[in-house]
C-alpha positions as CSV (number, residue, x, y, z in Angstrom):
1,X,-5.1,-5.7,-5.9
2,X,-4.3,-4.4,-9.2
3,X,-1.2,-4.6,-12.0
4,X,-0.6,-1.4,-14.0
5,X,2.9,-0.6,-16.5
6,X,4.5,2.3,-15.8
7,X,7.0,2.8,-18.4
8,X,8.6,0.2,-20.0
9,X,11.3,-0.5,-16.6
10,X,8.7,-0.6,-13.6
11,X,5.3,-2.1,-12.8
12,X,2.8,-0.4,-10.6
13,X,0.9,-3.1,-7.9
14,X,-2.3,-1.3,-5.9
15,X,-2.8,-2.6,-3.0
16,X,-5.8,-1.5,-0.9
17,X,-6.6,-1.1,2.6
18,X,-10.1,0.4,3.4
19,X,-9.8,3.9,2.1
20,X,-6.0,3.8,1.4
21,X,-4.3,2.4,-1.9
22,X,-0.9,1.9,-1.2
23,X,0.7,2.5,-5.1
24,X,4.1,-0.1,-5.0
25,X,6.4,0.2,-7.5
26,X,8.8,-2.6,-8.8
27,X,11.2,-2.9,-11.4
28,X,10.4,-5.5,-14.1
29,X,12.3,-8.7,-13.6
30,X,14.6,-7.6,-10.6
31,X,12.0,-7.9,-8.8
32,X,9.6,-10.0,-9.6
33,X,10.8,-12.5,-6.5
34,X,9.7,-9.3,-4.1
35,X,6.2,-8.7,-5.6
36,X,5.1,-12.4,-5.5
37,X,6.1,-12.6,-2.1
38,X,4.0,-10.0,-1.2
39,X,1.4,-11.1,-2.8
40,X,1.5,-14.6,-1.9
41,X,1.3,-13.3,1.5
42,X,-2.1,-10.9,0.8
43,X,-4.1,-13.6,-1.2
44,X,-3.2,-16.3,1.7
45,X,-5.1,-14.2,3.9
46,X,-2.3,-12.9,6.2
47,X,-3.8,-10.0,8.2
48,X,-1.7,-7.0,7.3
49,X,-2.1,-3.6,8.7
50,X,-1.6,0.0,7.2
51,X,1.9,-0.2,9.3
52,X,2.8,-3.5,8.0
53,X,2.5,-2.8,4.4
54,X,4.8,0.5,4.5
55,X,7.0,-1.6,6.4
56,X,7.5,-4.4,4.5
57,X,8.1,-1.8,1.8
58,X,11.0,0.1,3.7
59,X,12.8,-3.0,4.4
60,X,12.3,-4.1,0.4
61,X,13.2,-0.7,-0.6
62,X,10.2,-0.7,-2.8
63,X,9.0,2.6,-3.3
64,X,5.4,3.4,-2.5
65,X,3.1,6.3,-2.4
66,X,0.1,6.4,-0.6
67,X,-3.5,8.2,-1.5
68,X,-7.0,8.3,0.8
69,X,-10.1,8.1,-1.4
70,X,-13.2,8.4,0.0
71,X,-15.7,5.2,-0.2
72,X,-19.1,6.1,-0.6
73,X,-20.4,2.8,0.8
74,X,-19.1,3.6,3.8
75,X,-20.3,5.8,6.4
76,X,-19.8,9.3,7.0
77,X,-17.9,8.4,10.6
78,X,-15.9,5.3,8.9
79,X,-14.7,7.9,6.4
80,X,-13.5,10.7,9.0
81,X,-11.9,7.7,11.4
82,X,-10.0,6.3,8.4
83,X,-9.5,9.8,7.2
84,X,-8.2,10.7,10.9
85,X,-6.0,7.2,11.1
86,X,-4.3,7.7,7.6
87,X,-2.9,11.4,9.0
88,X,-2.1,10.0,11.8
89,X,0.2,7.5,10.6
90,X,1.2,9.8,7.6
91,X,2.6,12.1,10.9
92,X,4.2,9.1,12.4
93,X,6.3,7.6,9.3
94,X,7.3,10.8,8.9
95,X,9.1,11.4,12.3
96,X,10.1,7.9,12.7
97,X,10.7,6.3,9.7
């Protein structure tokens, strides 16, 4: 997990998962509460899938964007299944969210 400052009115937290980095966005001091929740709840070890992040973010209304990268230390397999699940559920939110 990383902090970066977008601007002077929002605050950029990167969250990754495997080969996806989930970019949250949150205004500064409005909602401050939000992002320490969240990552109370990621440095207390609570298992959190690919499907739990975006969630938590739609109910938040925290806006989000989502990139793959591809990790060299992992195999060429891991990469295409990863690469294969994040278009997957790239499909899915899309139809159903």
């Amino acid at each position: 997990m990383a902090y970066m400052e977008k601007g002077d009115s929002s605050e950029v937290v990167l969250v990754g998962y495997y080969n996806v980095l989930f970019y949250l966005i949150f205004k500064v001091g409005s909602e401050e509460y939000k992002k320490n929740i969240l990552i109370n709840r990621i440095n207390s070890g609570e298992k959190m899938l690919m499907r739990d992040i975006y969630e938590w973010c739609q109910k938040q209304q925290v806006p989000l964007k989502m990139k793959y990268i591809y990790r060299k230390d992992f195999s060429l397999m891991a990469n295409l299944w990863n690469f294969y699940s994040f278009c997957r559920f790239k499909i899915e939110t899309k139809y159903y969210y």
